[in-house]
C-alpha positions in Angstrom: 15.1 -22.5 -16.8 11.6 -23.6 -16.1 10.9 -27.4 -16.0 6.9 -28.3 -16.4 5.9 -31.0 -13.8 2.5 -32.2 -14.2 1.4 -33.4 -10.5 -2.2 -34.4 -10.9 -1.6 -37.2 -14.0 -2.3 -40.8 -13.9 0.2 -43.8 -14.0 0.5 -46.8 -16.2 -0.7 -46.3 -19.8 -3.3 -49.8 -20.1 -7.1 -50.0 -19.9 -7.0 -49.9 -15.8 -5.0 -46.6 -15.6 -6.2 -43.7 -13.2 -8.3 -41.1 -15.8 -6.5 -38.1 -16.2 -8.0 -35.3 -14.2 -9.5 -32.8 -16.1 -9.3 -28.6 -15.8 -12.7 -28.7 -14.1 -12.0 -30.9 -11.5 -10.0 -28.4 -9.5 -6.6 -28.6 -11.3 -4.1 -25.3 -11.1 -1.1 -24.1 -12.4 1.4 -23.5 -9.3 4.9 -22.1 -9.8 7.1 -23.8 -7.7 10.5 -21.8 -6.4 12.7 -24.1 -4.3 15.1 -23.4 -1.7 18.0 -23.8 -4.5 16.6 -20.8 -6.2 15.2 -23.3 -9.3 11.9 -23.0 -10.6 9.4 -24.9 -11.9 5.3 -24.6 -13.1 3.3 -28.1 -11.5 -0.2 -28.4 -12.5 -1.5 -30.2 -9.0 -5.2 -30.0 -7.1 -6.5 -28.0 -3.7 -5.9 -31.3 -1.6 -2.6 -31.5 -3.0 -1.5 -28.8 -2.3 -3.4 -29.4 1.2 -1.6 -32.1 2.2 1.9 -30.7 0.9 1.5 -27.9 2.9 -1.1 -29.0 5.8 -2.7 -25.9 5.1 -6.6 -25.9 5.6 -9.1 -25.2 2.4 -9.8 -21.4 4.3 -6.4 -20.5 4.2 -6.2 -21.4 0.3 -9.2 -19.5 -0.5 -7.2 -15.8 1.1 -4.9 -17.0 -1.8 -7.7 -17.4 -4.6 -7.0 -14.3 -7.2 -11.0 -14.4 -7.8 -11.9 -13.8 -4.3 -11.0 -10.0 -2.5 -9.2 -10.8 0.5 -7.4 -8.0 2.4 -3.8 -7.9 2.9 -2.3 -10.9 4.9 0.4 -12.9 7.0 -0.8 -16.2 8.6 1.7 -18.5 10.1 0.8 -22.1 10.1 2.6 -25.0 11.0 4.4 -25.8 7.9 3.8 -23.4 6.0 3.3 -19.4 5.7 0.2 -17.9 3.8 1.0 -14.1 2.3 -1.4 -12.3 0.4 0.2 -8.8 -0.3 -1.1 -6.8 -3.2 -0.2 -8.5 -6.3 1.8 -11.6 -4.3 -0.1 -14.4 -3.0 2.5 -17.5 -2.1 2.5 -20.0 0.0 6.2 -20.0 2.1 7.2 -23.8 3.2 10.7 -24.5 5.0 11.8 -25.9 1.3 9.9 -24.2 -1.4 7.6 -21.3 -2.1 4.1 -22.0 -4.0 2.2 -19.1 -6.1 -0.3 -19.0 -8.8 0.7 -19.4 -11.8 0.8 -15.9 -13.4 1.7 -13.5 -16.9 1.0 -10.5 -14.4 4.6 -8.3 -15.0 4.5 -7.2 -11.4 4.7 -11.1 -10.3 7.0 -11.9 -13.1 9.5 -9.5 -11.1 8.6 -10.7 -8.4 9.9 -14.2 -9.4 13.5 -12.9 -10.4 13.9 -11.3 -7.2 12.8 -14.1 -5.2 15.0 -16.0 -7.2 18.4 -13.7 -7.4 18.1 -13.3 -3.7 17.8 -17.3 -3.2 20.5 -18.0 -5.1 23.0 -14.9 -3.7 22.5 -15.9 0.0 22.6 -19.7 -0.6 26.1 -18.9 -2.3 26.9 -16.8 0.8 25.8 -19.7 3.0 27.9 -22.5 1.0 31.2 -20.1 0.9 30.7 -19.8 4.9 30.2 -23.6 5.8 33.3 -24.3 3.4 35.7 -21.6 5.1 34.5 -23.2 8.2 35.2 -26.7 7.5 38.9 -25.7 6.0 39.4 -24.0 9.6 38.3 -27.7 11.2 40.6 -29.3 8.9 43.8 -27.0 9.4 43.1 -27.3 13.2 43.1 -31.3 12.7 46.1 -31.3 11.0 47.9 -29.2 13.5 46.5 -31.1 16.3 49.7 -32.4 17.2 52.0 -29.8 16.5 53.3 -27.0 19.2 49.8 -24.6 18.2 48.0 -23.7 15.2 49.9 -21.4 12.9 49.7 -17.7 12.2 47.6 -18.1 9.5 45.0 -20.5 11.1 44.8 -17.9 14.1 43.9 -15.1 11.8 41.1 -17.4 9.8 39.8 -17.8 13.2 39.8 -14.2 14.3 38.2 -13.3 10.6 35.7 -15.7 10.9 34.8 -14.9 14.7 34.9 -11.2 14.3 32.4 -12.0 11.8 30.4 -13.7 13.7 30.2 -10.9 16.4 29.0 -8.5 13.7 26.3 -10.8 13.0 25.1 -10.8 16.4 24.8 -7.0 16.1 21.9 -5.3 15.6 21.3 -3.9 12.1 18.6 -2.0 10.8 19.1 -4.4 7.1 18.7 -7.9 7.6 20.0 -9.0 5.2 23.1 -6.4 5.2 25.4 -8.3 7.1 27.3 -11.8 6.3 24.1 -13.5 8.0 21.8 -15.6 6.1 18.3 -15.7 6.8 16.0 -18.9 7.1 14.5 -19.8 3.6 11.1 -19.4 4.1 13.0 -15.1 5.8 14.4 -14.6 2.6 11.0 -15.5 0.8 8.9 -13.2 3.2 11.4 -10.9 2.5 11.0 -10.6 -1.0 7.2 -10.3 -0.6 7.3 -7.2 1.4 9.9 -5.9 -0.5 8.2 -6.0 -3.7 4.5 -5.1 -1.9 6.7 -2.1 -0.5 7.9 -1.5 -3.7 4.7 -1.4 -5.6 3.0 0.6 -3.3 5.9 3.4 -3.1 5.5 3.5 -7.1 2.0 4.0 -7.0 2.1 6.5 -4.0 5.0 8.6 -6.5 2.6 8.8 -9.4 0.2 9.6 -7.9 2.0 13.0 -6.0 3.2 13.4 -9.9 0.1 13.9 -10.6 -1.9 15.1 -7.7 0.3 18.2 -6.8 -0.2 19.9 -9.9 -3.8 19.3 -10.7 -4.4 20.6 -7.0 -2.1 23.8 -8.0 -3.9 24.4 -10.9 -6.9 23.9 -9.3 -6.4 26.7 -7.0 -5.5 29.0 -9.9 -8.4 28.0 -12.6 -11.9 26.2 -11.0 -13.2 24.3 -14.2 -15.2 21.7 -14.6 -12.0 19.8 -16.4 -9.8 20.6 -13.5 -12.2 19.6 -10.7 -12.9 16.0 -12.3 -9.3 15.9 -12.1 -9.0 16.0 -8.5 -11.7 14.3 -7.9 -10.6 10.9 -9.7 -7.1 11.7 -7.7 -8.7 12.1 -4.6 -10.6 8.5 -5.3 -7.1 7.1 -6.2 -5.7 8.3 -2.8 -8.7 6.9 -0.6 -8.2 3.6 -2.2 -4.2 3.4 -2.2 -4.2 4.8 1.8 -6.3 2.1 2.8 -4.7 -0.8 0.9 -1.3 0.6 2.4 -3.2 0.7 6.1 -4.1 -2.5 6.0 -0.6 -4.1 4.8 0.5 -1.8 7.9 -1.7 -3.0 10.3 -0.3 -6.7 9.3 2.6 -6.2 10.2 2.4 -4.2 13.2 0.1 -7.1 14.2 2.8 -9.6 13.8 5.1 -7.5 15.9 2.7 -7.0 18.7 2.2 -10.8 18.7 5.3 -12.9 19.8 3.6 -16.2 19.1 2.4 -15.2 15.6 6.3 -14.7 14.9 7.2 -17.7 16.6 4.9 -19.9 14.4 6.7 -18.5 11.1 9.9 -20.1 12.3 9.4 -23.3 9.6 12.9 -24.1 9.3 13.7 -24.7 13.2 10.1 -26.3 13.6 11.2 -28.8 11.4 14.6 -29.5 12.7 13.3 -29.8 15.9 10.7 -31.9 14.8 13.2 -34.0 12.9 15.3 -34.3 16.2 12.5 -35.6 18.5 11.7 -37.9 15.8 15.5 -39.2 16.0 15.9 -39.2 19.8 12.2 -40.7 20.4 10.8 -43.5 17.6 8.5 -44.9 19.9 6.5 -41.3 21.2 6.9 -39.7 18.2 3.3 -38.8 17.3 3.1 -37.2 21.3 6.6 -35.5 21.4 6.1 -33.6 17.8 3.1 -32.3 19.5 4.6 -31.4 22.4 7.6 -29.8 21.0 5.4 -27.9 18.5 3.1 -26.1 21.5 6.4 -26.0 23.5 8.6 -24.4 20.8 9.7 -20.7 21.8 12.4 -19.5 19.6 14.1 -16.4 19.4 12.0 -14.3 17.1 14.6 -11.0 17.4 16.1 -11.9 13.8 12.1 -11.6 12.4 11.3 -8.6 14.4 14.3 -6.6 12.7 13.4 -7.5 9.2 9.8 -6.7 10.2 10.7 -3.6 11.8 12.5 -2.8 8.7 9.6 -2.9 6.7 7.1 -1.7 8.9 9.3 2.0 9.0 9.2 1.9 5.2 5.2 1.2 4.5 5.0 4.1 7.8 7.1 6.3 5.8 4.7 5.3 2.7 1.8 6.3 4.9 2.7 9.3 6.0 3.4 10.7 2.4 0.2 9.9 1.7 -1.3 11.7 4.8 0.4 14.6 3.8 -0.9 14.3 0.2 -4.7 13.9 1.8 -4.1 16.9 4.0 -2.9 18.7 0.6 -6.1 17.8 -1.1 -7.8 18.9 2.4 -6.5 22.6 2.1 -7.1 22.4 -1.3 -10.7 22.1 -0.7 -10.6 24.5 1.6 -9.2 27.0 -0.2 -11.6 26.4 -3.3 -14.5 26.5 -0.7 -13.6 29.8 0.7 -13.2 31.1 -3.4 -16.8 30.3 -4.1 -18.1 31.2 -0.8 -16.6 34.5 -1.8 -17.8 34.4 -5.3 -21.0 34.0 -3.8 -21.1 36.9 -1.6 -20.0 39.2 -4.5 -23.2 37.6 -6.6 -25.4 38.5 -3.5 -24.1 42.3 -3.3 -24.2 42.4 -7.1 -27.9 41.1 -6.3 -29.1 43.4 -3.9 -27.3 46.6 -5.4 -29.6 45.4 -8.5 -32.5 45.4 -6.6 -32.0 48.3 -4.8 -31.7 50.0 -8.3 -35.0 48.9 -9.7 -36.9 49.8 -6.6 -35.5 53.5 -7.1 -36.3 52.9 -10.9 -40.2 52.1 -10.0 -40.2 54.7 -8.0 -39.2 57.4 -11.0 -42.0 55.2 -13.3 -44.4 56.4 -10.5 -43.5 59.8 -11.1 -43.8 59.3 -14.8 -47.0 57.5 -14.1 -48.5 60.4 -12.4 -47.6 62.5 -14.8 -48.7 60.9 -17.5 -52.5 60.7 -16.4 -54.6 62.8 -18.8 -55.6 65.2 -15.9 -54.9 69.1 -16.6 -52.9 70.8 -14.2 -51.1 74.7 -15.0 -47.8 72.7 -15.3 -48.8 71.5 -18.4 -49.1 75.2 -19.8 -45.8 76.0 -18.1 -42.6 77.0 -20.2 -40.7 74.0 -21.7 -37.9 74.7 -19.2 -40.5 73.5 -16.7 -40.2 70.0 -18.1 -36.9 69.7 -18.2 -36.4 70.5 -14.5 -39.4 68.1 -13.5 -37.5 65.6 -15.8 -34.0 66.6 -14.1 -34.9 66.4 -10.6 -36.7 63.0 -11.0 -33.7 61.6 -12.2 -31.8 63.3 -9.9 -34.1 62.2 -7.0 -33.8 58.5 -8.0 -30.1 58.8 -8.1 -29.9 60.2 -5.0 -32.1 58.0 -3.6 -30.1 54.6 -4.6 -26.5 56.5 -3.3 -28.4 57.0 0.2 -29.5 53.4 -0.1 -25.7 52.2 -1.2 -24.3 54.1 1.4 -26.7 53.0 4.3 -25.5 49.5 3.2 -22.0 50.1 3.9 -22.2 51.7 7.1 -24.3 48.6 8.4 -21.4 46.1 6.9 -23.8 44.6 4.4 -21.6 46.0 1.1 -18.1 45.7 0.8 -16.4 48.3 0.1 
């Protein structure tokens, strides 16, 4: 159920109230998911949401849907800024903050986040309780000869499952382990990134393969605006799924970078040192902070996870871009030899009318009103002068045709 908070309202209702702020002032709609899996839509300001999350004004405006920013993962102190395709959250120890949006692809987004909350937050409550009835048998037993069977068994189920959690899996969240909240929410961002950009890449080889096919079979002006409008499609989808690539192989290359998305154990620690040391605690927090090293394996896998499947994305669209390469090669290679038939078909033309004036010049000559004994001749006289001109020119244009051959300048 969504609950509408209104964070940026006044108190008291007399004369001396606080104005309401207005829309212009700076005022957004965030939708709030907590670590419960519950969410809500606030209406709250930029320094609000500054000081909630102790993110700077920079990192807000990656998040700003009028802005471009490319794809991105910055880890802050408290909080974790993600800007993946459609997604663009702020991740918090406790609660994850987006944009308030009718967009379907976020609207999914939502129900995943929150299905996947509320599943592992289950799977964390059942665990603590099986935990604390094992704590409870073994205090009642306490003085009795040894636990009994079935306490020894709960212990071996439990611990065996442990050990499996220490395993290495190449699923996250596949095992009886529960991830960190602010894990679970980055892991529903690059699930759904991953997700939206593998549906895109499939419609587009829908559509690309046979377009190219047909391309190869029929060049037309419909056809080649087809490919070409695919081929623009493929430029722009490679290089958004490059860049969400490069992210995270950047995270993976840089230890520290993972270390500062650990929120959860930041704040625990923090919380600690506040507990153990009242007096330092401004000094100590800092301290801890620059001094905290956890073990970032658990990130690297889920990570890893994703990083094979946008790499798997990738390479379907390098193949697809090497399709659309041979493509073009092959249509190249059909007008070049298009081309080449139109130059023969040219210079067997030419060839032609050269032998052509050349019989005109014959005709010429006879044709001049100049008396020669020919003229008196038989009419079987004209016919062969008529006869072998043609002839001639004919015999000519084959001597010319075949010349042409030989020298490899007609095909055959």
């Amino acid at each position: 159920m969504m609950d509408r908070e209104d964070g940026g309202g006044g108190g008291g209702g007399g004369p001396t109230a606080t104005p309401r702020p207005r829309k212009g002032m700076g005022l957004r709609t965030w939708l709030v998911v907590s670590e419960s899996g519950q969410s809500r839509v606030e209406e709250v300001g930029k320094h609000v949401i500054m000081r909630r999350t102790g993110l700077p004004a920079r990192d807000l405006r990656v998040l700003d849907p009028l802005l471009s920013y490319p794809s991105s993962i910055l880890g802050r102190e408290r909080a974790i800024v993600i800007n993946l395709e459609h997604i663009k959250a702020i991740v918090t120890a406790k609660e994850v903050l987006m944009l308030y949006s009718t967009n379907p692809l976020v609207v999914q987004f939502v129900q995943d986040l929150q299905h996947r909350i509320s599943s592992l937050q289950a799977l964390s409550t059942q665990q603590a309780g099986e935990r604390d009835e094992m704590e409870r048998e073994d205090k009642a037993e306490a003085n009795l000869s040894g636990p009994s069977q079935h306490t020894l068994r709960r212990r071996a189920s439990i611990s065996s499952n442990e050990r499996k959690d220490d395993a290495p899996e190449t699923s996250v969240v596949a095992g009886p382990k529960v991830l960190a909240f602010e894990f679970r929410a980055l892991e529903s961002c690059l699930e759904s990134a991953c997700r939206c950009l593998d549906s895109e890449t499939r419609t587009l080889e829908e559509e690309a393969y046979p377009a190219l096919d047909e391309l190869t079979t029929k060049i037309s002006t419909l056809n080649l605006e087809r490919v070409r409008q695919i081929k623009s499609r493929l430029v722009a989808i490679n290089g958004r799924v490059q860049k969400v690539r490069d992210e995270i192989e950047h995270l993976l290359d840089d230890d520290n970078d993972m270390a500062e998305m650990y929120l959860t154990e930041k704040l625990n620690a923090s919380k600690e040192e506040v507990s153990d040391e009242d007096d330092d605690r401004s000094e100590n927090n800092s301290q801890n902070f620059t001094s905290f090293k956890p073990n970032v394996e658990e990130l690297e896998m889920l990570l890893e996870a994703y990083f094979a499947q946008i790499d798997g994305i990738l390479q379907k669209l390098s193949d697809m871009s090497e399709y659309v390469d041979d493509t073009e090669d092959c249509i190249n290679i059909m007008l070049d030899d298009t081309q080449n038939q139109l130059l023969q078909m040219g210079v067997m033309l030419s060839a032609a009318n050269m032998i052509l004036n050349a019989g005109i010049v014959v005709v010429g000559l006879f044709g001049m009103n100049i008396h020669i004994t020919l003229f008196d001749a038989p009419t079987i006289k004209f016919w062969q002068t008529t006869c072998g001109t043609i002839g001639g020119c004919l015999a000519l244009y084959l001597i010319a045709v075949g010349w042409g051959k030989k020298k490899i300048m007609l095909s055959t």
